[in-house]
Structure formats: C-alpha cells, structure tokens
C-alpha positions in Angstrom: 58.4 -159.5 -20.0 59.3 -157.6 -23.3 56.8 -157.8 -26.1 58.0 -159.2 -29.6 59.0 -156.0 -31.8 57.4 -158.2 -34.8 53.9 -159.8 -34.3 55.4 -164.1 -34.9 51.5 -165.1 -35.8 51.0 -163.3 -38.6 54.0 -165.1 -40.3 54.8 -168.5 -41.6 58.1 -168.8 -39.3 58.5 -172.1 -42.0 59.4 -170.0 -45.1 62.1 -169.7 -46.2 61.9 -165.9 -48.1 65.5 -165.8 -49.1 66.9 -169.0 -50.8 70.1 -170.2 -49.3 72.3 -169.3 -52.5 71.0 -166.1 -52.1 71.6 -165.5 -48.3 75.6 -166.8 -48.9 75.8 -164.0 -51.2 74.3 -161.5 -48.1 76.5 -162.8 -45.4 80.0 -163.5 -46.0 80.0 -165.7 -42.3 80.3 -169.1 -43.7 80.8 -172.4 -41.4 80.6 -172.5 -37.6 80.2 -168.6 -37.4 76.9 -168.6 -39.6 74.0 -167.9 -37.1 71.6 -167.3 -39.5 70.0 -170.7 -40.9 67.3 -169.1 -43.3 65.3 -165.9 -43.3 61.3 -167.0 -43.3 60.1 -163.0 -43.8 61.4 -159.5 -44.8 59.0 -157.1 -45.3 58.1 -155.0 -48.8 60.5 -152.0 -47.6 63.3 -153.9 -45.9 62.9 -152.8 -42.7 61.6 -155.6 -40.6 62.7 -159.4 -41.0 62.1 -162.3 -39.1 65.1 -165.2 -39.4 65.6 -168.6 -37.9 68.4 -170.3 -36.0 67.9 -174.5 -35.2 70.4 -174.8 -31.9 72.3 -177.6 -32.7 73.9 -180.4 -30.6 77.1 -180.7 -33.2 77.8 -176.6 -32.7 81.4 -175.8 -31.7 80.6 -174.6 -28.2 78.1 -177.1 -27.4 81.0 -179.4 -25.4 82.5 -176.3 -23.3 79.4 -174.1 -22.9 78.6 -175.3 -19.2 79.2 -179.8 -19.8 75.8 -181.1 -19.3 73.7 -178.4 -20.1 74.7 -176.6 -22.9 73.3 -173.2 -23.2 73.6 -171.0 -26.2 76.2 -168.5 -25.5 74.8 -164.7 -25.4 77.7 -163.8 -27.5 76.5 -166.0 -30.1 72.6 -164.9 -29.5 73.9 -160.8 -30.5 76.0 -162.4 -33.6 72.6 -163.8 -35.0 70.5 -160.7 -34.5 73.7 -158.7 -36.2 74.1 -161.2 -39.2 69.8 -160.8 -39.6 70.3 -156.9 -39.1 73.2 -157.6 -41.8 70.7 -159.1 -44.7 67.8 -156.6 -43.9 70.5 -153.3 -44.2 71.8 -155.3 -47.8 68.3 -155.8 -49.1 67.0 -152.2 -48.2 70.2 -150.5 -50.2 69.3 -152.9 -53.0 65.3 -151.8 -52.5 66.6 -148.1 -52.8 68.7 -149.3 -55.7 72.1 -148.2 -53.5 75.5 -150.2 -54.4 76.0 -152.5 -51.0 79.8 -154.1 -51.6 82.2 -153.8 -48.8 82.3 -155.3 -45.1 79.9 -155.0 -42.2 81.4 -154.3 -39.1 79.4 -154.0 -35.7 80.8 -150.9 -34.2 78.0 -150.7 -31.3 76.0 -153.0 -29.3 73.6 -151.4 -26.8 71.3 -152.0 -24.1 71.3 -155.8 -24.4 69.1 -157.7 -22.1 69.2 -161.3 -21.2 65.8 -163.2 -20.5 66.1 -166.6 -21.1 68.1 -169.2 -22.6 68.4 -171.4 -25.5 70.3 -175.2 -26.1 70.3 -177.8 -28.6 67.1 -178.4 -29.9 65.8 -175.2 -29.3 64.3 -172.9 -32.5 65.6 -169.7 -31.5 63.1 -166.7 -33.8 65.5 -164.0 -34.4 63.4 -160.4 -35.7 64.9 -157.2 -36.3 64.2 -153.8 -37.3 65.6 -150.6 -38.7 66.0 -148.3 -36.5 67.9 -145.9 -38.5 69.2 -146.2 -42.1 71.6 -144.6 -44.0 74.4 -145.2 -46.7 77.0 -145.9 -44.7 75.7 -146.9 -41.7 72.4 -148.5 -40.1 70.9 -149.4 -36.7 68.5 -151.9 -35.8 66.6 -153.0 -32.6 66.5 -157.2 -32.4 65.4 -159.8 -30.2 65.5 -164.0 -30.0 62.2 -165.0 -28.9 61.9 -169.5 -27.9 58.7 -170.6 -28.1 57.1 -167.0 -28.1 58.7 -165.9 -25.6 61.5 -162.9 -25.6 64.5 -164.4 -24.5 67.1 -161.4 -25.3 67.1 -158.4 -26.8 69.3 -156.0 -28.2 70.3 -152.9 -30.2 73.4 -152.9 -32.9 75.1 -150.4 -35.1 76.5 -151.4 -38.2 78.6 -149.4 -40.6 80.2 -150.0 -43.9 84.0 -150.6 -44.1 
C-alpha cells in the first residue's frame, strides 16, 4: 500500500483555503468537467496542496459508468489530480511574482497506479506536489486517497500554451 505524499492529519480536510470565486479564476474547467470542489490547504511556498472532490450521484457518467455500481472513472480520478496540480503551479508563479495567463495543457501523464475505487458518496482527498517547477512548465506527483487510504496515484506534466 503506497503511503500518502501529504500527512491528511495534520490538516483540516474541511477548509476551504481558496474561496470559490477565487478557484474559477485558477481553473478555467467550469461545469461537468470541474473536478476540483474546493482546495482545503496549500502550503506557504506553493508546493504542496491538498483538494477535495464530493463523488456525486447527479455526475454525467454516473448512469454509464458500469449500471448499478457506478465507479469513478480513472480518467476522471488523473483530471482532478491535474486541475489541483493546475491551482498549485498558478499560485506558486503568483508566490514568485511570475505573470501566469495562458492555457494549461497536460502533455504527460506517468506511472499511474490504480488501487481502489471511488462512487457516489465517496470524498475522494486529492494532494499533490511539485515535483519540478519552472516558467513554462511544471510536474507534480498526486494521489486520491478515500478514507485514508491511497486509492490511485500518479505523475503529470503540465506546460504553458
């Protein structure tokens, strides 16, 4: 079992850090395609966060995502950790005072790992960190952890566009 890359106890996962006026203005995914419901810790440097998703039962792919037991698509699971690793790679070029307009576009997803599930009702705890940071571009390792537990995992690479 993989450990958490952010220690969830020494956090209220009930924050909200980042109001929601203020996380529309980080991710331009609006609708069905935002993953991200509110981000309840970012650390002083912008280089950790923690964010939270509430699986809902009225989600798009709740009626085609295997009838009778909807599972959280993985596809889905990587868009959350990427719109989190999104918000912390904004707010660490605003930290280092660093103009952040333009697009975000994932150009690399690596060494993703599958270890449990999520489905309506579940509170899936997204946390990611930098991995490496520059002006242009920016990495981060992420995870989805349900009830404390690791449930995926995964690296993405982002670059400005």
């Amino acid at each position: 079992m993989a450990d958490p890359l952010i220690e969830l106890a020494e956090h209220d996962l009930t924050a909200e850090h980042i109001s929601q006026s203020r996380l529309d203005d980080l991710l331009p995914q609006c609708g069905a395609m935002r993953h991200v419901d509110r981000v309840a810790w970012i650390d002083e440097s912008c280089t950790a966060a923690i964010g939270i998703k509430e699986v809902r039962a009225d989600e798009f792919w709740v009626p085609g995502h295997i009838p009778g037991r909807p599972l959280l698509p993985g596809v889905i699971m990587i868009e959350a950790a990427a719109q989190l690793s999104s918000v912390l790679y904004k707010l660490k070029l605003e930290h280092n005072q660093l103009d952040w307009e333009g697009f975000l576009g994932f150009t690399r997803v690596e060494n993703g790992v599958f270890r449990g599930s999520a489905e309506p009702g579940d509170t899936l705890v997204l946390v990611a960190t930098e991995k490496k940071f520059q002006r242009r571009r920016f990495s981060c390792s992420a995870q989805g952890l349900k009830d404390g537990q690791v449930i995926f995992e995964v690296e993405c690479t982002g670059m400005r566009i």
